[in-house]
C-alpha positions as CSV (number, residue, x, y, z in Angstrom):
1,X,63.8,82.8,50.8
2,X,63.5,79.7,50.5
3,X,66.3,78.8,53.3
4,X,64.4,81.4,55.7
5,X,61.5,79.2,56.0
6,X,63.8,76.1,56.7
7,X,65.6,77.5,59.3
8,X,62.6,79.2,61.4
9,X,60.8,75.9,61.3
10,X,60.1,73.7,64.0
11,X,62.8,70.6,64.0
12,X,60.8,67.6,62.7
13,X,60.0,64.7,64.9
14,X,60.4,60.7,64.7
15,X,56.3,59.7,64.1
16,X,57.3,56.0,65.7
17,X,58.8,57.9,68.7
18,X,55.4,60.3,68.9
19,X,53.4,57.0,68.6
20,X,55.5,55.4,71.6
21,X,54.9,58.8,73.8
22,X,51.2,58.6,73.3
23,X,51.1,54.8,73.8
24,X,52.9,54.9,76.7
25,X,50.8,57.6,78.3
26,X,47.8,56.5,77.2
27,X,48.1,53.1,79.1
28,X,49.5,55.0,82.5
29,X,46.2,56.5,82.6
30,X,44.3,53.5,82.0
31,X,46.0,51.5,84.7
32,X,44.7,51.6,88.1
33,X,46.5,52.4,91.0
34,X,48.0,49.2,92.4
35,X,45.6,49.6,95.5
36,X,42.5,50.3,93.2
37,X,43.4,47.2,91.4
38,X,43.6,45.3,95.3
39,X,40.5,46.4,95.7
40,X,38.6,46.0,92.7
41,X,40.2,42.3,92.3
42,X,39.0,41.8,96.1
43,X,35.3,42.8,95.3
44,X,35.5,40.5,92.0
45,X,36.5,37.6,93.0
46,X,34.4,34.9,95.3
47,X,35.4,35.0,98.7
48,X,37.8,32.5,99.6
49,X,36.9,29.5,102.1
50,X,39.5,28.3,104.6
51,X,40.0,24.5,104.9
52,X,37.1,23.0,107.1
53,X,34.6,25.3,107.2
54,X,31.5,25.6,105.4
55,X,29.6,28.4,104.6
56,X,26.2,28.5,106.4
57,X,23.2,29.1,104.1
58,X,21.4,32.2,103.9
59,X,18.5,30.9,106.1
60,X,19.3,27.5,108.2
61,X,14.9,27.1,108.4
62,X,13.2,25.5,105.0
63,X,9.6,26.0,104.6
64,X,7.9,24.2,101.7
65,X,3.9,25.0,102.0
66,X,1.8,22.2,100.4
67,X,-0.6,22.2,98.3
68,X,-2.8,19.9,100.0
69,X,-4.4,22.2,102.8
70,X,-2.7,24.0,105.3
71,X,0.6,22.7,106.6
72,X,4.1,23.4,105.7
73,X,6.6,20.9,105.8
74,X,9.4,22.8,108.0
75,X,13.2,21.5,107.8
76,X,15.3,22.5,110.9
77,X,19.1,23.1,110.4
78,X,21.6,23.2,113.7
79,X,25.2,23.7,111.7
80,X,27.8,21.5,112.7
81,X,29.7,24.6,114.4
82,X,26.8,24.5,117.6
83,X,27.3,21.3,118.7
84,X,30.5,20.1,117.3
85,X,31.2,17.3,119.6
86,X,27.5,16.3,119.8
87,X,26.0,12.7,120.1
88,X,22.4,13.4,119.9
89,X,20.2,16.6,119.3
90,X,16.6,17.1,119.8
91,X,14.4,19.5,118.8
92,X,11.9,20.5,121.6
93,X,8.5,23.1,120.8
94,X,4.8,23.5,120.8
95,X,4.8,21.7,118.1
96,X,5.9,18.6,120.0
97,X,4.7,19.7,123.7
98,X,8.0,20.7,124.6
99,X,9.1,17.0,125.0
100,X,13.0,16.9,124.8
101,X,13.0,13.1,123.0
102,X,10.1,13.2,120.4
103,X,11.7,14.5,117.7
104,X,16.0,13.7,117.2
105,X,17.6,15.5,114.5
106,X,20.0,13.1,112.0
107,X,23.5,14.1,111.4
108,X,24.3,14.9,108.0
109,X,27.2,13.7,106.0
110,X,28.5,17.3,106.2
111,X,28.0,17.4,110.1
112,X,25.0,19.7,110.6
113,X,21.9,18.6,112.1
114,X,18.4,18.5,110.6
115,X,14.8,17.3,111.2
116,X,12.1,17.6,108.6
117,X,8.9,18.3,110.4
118,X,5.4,18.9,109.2
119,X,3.5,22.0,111.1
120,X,0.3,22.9,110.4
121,X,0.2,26.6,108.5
122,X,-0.7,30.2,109.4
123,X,0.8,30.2,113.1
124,X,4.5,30.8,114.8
125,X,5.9,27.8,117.0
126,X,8.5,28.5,119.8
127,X,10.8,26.2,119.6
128,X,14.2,25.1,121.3
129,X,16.8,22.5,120.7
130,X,18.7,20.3,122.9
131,X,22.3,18.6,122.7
132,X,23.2,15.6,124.7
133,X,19.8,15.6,126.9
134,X,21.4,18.9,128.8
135,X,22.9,21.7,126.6
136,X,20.2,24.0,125.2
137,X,20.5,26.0,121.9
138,X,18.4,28.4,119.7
139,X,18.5,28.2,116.1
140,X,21.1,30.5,114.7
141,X,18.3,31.3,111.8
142,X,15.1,31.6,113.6
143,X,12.4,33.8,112.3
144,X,12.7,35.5,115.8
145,X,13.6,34.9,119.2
146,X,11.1,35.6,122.2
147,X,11.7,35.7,126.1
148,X,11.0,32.8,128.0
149,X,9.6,32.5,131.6
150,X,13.5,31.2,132.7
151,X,15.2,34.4,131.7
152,X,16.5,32.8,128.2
153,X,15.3,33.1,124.9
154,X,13.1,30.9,123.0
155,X,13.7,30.6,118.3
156,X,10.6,31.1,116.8
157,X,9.4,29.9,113.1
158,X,6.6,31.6,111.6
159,X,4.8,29.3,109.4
């Protein structure tokens, strides 16, 4: 009887070779497809800049209000990309009575253009700037832009 039972049981199996099996199937299941693993790496990782250019920040207009009554001290940003080749720029508004040399932007090490201007609080300025004494350009960050009576648009900062 005792040989019955041997030979109507099921052949036994190698444990390290059951171990393998389940290993082995255990990690194809927890890898990701190869496109899934693109993807996820893609959305990971910090996009990559190409040589020369420089990521523009979120809003090219700083307002810092002070505490000291009602003005804001208002820092205007043209990035390097508008005027490129550019010898001077000048910021031209309300704030200034639209004159085209009262205020010059400096060029930063970096190559953008900026002008720190203090405007008195709880009104919007229309603004403009101008490169070279000829070229005119809104600000790429403007609170707003607003028609003109020339058929162009005019940047506006809310302050």
């Amino acid at each position: 009887m005792a040989n019955a039972k041997k030979a109507t049981s099921a052949p036994k199996t190698n444990p390290e070779a059951k171990a393998t099996a389940v290993r082995k199937t255990a990690t194809k299941a927890a890898k990701p497809s190869a496109k899934a693993a693109a993807t996820k790496a893609a959305v990971a990782a910090p996009a990559k800049k190409a040589p020369g250019v420089k990521a523009l920040k979120p809003g090219g207009l700083e307002k810092k209000y002070l505490k000291q009554g009602a003005v804001c001290k208002v820092t205007f940003v043209l990035p390097e990309a508008a005027a490129p080749d550019a010898g001077s720029v000048c910021i031209l508004g309300e704030f200034n009575n639209w004159s085209a040399d009262a205020n010059q932007l400096v060029r930063r090490e970096e190559g953008d253009f900026a002008i720190t201007l203090e405007l008195e609080a709880g009104r919007a300025y229309r603004f403009r700037y101008v490169i070279d004494g000829w070229k005119f350009e809104n600000d790429w960050f403007a609170d707003r832009y607003e028609p003109n009576p020339y058929g162009g648009e005019d940047s506006v900062v809310d302050v």
